[in-house]
N, C-alpha and C positions, 0 to 999 in steps of 0.2 A: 504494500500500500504506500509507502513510502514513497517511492519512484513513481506515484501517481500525484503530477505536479501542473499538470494542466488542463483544464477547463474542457478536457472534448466531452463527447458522448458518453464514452466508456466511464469516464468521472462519473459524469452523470449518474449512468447507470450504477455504479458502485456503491451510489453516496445513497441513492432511493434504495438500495437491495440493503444494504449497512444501516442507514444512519437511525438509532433508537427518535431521537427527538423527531425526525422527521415521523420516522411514524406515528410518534407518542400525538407530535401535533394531526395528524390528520383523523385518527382515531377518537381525540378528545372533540375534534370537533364535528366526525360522524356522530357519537354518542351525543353531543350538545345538541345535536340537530335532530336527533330522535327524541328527546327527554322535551327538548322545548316543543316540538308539536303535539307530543301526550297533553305537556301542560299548558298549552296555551288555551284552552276553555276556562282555565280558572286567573289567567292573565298576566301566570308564571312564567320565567325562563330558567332551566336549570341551576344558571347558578343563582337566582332568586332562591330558588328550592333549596342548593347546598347551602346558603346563607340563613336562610330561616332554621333549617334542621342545624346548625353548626350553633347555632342558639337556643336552642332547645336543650337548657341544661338544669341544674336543682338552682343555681344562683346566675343572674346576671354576669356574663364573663367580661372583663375589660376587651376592648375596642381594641389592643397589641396582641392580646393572647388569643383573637378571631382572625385578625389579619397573619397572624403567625401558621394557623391551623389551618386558611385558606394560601396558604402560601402567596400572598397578596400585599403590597405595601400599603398604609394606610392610606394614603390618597386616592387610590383604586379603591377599596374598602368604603371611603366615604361617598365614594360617589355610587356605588352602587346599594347602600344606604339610605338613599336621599329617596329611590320610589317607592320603596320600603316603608320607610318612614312619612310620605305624604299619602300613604293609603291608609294607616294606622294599624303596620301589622306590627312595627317596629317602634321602640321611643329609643333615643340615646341622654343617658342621664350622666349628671354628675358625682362622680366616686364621691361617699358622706366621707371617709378616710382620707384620701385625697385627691384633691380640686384636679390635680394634670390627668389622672386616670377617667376616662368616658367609660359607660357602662352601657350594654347594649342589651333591652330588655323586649324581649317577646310578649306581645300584648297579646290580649286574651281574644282580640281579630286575628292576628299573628297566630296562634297554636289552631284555632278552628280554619284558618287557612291550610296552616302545615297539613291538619289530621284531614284536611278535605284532600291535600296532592299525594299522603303519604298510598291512597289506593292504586292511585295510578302511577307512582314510581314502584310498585309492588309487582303491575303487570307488566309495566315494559320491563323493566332488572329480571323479570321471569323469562320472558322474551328471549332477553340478551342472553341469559345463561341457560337456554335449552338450545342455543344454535353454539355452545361450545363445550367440549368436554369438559366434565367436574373438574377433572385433576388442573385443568387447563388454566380455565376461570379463576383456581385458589391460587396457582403459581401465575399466573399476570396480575392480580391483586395484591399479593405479597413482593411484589416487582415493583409495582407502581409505588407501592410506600414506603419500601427502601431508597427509591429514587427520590419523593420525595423528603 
């Protein structure tokens, strides 16, 4: 691979048969594009969906330890916050311990959302893992959060 130093085809060709992220990216965003037409009757987009279930916890988690878990920088975070937030699925509060920490609270629109999309990511995720071997499925699951 080394001696591979120039832009022809065959590159080409190497880099789409090899290259993990190139797949990882077109994968994630086959998957995005099946999860967001399941949920778009309820006015979701998958990562809407990963956002609100990544909230769905016993306590309100800080705003760094959501953007941490979504492998996301805050400013991405905020901004995908903000429809969330002007539906009233989501409130972002201020830490009573401390003012710098934001707190991101699943409102009780917020969980009757979640528990209305959680059917239908139930059927497509069924979907998805009846068209790939069990063993398969577990071993690119345990891939993917290594990686991440």
């Amino acid at each position: 691979m080394s001696k591979i130093l120039n832009a022809t085809f065959e590159t080409t060709a190497h880099v789409y048969d090899h290259c993990l992220c190139f797949a990882a990216q077109r994968a994630a965003r086959a998957l995005a594009r099946r999860f967001d037409e399941a949920l778009s009757p309820l006015g979701l987009t998958s990562g809407q969906f990963s956002l609100l279930t990544s909230l769905n916890q016993p306590e309100a988690p800080a705003m760094g330890a959501i953007a941490a878990l979504l492998v996301m920088d805050r400013t991405t975070l905020t901004a995908n916050l903000k429809p969330l937030e002007q539906r009233g699925l989501v409130e972002i509060a201020i830490d009573a311990a401390d003012r710098r920490v934001r707190r991101l609270i699943l409102t009780p629109r917020g969980r009757r959302m979640l528990q209305s999309a959680l059917p239908i990511w139930v059927e497509v995720h069924g979907e998805i893992d009846k068209s790939m071997p069990v063993s398969d499925g577990r071993a690119l699951r345990r891939g993917l959060r290594a990686l991440a």
